[in-house]
C-alpha positions in Angstrom: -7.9 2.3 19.1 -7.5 5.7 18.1 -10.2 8.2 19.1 -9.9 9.7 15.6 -9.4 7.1 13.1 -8.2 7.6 9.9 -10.4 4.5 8.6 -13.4 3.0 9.8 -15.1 0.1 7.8 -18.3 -1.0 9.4 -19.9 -4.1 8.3 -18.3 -3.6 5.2 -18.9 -5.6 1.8 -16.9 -4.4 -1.4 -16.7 -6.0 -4.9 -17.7 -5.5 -8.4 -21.1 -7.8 -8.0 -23.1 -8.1 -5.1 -24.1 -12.0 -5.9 -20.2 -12.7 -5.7 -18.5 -9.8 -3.0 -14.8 -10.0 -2.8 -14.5 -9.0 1.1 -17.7 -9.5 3.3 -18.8 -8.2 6.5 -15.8 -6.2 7.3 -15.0 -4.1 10.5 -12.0 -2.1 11.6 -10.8 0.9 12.9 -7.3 2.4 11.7 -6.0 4.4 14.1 -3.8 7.4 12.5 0.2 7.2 12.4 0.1 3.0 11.8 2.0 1.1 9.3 -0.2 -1.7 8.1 0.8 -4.8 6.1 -2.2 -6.0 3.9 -1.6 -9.8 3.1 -3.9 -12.5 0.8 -3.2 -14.5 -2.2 -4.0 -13.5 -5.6 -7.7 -12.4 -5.7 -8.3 -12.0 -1.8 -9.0 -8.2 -2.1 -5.8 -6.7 -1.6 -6.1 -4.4 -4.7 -10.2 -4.2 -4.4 -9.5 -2.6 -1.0 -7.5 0.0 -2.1 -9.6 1.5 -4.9 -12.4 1.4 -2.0 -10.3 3.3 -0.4 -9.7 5.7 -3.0 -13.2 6.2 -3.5 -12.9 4.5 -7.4 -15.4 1.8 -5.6 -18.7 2.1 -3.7 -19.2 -0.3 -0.8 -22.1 -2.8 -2.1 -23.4 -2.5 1.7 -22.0 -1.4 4.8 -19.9 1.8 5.2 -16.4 2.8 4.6 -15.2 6.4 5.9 -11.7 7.6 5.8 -10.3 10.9 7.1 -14.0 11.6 8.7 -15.6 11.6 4.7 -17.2 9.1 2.5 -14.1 8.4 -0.1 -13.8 10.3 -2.6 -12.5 10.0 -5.5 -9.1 12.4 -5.7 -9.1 13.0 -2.2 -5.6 15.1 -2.0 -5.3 13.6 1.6 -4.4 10.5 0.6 -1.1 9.4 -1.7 -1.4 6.6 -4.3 1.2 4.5 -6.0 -0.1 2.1 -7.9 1.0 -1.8 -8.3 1.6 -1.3 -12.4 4.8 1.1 -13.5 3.3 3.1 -15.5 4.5 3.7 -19.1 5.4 7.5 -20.3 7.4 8.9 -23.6 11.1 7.9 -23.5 12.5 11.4 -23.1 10.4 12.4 -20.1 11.8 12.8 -16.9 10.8 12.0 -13.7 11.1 16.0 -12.8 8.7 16.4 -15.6 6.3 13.8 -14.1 6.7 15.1 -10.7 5.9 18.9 -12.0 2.7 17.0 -14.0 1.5 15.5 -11.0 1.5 18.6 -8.8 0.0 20.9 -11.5 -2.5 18.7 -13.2 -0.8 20.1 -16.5 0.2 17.3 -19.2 3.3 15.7 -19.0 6.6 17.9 -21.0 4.1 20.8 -20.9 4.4 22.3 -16.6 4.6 25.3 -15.9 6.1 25.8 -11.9 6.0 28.0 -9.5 8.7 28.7 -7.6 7.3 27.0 -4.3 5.9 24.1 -6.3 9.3 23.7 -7.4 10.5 23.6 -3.8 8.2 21.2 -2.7 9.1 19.2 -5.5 12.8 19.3 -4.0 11.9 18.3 -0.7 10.2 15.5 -1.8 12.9 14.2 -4.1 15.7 15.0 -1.3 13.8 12.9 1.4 13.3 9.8 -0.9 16.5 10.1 -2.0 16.2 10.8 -5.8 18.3 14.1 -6.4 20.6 12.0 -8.7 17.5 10.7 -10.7 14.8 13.4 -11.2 16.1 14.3 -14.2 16.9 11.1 -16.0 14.8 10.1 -18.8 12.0 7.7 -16.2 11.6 5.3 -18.3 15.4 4.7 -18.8 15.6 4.2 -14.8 15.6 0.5 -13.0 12.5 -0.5 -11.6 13.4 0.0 -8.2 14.6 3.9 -8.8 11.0 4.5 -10.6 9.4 3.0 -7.2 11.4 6.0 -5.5 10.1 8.4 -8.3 6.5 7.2 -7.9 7.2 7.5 -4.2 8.0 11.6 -4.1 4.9 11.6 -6.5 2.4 10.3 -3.7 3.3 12.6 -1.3 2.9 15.5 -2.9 0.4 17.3 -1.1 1.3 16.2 2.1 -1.1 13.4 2.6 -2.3 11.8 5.4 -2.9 8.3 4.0 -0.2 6.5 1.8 -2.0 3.8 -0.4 1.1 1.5 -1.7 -0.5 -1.6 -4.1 2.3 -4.3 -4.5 5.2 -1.7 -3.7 8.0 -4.3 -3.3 6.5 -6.9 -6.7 9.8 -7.8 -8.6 12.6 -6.0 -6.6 15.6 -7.8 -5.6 15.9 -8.5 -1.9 18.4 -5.9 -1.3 16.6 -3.2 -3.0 13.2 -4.8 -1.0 15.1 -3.6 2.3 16.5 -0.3 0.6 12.7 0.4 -0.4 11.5 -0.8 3.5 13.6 1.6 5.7 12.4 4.3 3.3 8.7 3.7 3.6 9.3 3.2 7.5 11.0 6.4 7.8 8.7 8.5 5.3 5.8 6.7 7.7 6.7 8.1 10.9 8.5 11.2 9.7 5.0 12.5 8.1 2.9 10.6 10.9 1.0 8.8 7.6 -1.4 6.2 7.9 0.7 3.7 5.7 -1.3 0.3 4.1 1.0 -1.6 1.7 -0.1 -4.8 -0.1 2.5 -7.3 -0.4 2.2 -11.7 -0.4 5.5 -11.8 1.6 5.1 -10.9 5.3 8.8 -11.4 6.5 10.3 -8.4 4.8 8.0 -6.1 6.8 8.5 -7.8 10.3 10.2 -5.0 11.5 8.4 -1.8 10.4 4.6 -3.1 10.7 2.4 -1.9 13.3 -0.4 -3.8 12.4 -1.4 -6.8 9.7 -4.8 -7.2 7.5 -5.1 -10.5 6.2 -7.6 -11.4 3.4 -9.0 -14.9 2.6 -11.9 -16.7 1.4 -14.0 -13.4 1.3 -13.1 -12.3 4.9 -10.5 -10.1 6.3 -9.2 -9.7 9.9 -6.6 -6.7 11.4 -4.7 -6.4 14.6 -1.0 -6.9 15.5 1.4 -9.6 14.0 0.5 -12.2 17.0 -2.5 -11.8 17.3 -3.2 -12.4 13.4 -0.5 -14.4 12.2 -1.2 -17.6 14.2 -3.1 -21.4 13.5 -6.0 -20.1 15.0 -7.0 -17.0 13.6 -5.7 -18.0 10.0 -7.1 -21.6 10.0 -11.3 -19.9 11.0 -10.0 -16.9 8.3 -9.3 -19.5 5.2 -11.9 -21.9 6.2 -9.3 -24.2 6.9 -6.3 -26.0 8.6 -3.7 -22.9 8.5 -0.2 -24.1 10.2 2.4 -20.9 10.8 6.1 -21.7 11.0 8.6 -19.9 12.5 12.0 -21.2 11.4 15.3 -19.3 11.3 13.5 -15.8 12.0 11.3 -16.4 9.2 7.6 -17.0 9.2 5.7 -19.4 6.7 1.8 -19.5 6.2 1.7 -23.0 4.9 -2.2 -24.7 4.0 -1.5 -27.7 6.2 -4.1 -29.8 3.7 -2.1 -29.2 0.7 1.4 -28.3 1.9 1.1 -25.4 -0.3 3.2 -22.4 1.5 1.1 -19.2 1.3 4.1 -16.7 1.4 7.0 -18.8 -0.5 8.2 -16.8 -2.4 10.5 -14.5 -0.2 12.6 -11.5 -0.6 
């Protein structure tokens, strides 16, 4: 592990109701410059996770530090994008979101400076959405608003990219489009990258390390040494059987047959 970790949770517990925690007991150290893969059915924690992170929700015991700090909430060190698109007037623009975002200013009313402005067209050029910035955001696909509300988390050059559910309802070939982007913003920037998503395969490639939440519990380290009957099966309480087959991998409940991850981009 890193000597300097971006996150440390230490015997953490988080939820909305101490009689009835979400994720119990929790420890881990994040090392800086790691792209992490946060997996879990519906209700596991994923999202609770992130808005501990974000500081929107105190531990109910333990501790939780990122970047050296207690989180806090709007923390300019980390970037955000959140799982729901959100909706804005018709005729705004994602320039005019952008230029809201960076001056705090309501949207269709920013006022710029010229190097806001430039920082602004860096981060549009590097996600690729110079031919978008100034169409009407709500008149783009969802996958070009995901680029949008990309550039819009890393203004202010964060350290920490918080992504909730970044891949939900794209097509598998905008899934990979939106994959290699994240993987080379990740270690172009050096960000500590966590990304919720149910399907694992898509992110074989570009994930340095997996979180998996079940049953109240959560458990990080590297694909193999997470993604295996073992470590799944004690995680979920149990019988967990993981299947390789044709370069994919299946988390399948071996009780019920149900296939944790079957829906695949």
């Amino acid at each position: 592990m890193s000597l300097n970790p971006s996150i440390i949770a230490t015997n953490l517990t988080i939820g909305y109701d101490l009689a009835s925690p979400i994720i119990q007991h929790f420890n881990a150290e994040i090392p800086s410059n790691q792209f992490v893969g946060v997996f879990g059915s519906n209700g596991a924690g994923k999202t609770t996770l992130l808005r501990s992170l974000l500081g929107l929700l105190k531990p109910l015991s333990g501790e939780l530090t990122v970047l050296g700090n207690t989180p806090t909430c709007g923390d300019k060190r980390i970037g955000y994008m959140p799982q729901g698109i959100p909706n804005v007037q018709i005729n705004i623009s994602g320039r005019a979101l952008l230029a809201a975002t960076i001056n705090g200013s309501r949207w269709g009313l920013p006022l710029i400076s010229k190097k806001n402005q430039q920082t602004i067209d860096q981060v549009v050029a590097f996600v690729g959405a110079e031919n978008l910035i100034d169409r009407p955001f709500m008149q783009l696909s969802g996958g070009e608003r995901r680029r949008i509300l990309l550039a819009q988390a890393l203004l202010g050059n964060p350290q920490i990219l918080l992504l909730d559910e970044p891949l939900a309802n794209l097509d598998p070939h905008y899934q990979h489009v939106m994959i290699d982007l994240l993987a080379r913003v990740q270690k172009k920037f050096g960000i500590t990258l966590l990304l919720t998503a149910h399907d694992i395969n898509p992110l074989m490639g570009v994930m340095t390390q997996v979180l998996y939440l079940a049953g109240g519990k959560a458990v990080i380290g590297n694909v193999d040494e997470v993604v295996n009957n073992t470590v799944l099966s004690n995680l979920y309480g149990s019988p967990i059987e993981v299947i390789h087959y044709q370069g994919r991998v299946f988390v399948m409940h071996s009780q019920t047959g149900q296939v944790e991850n079957g829906v695949c981009g």
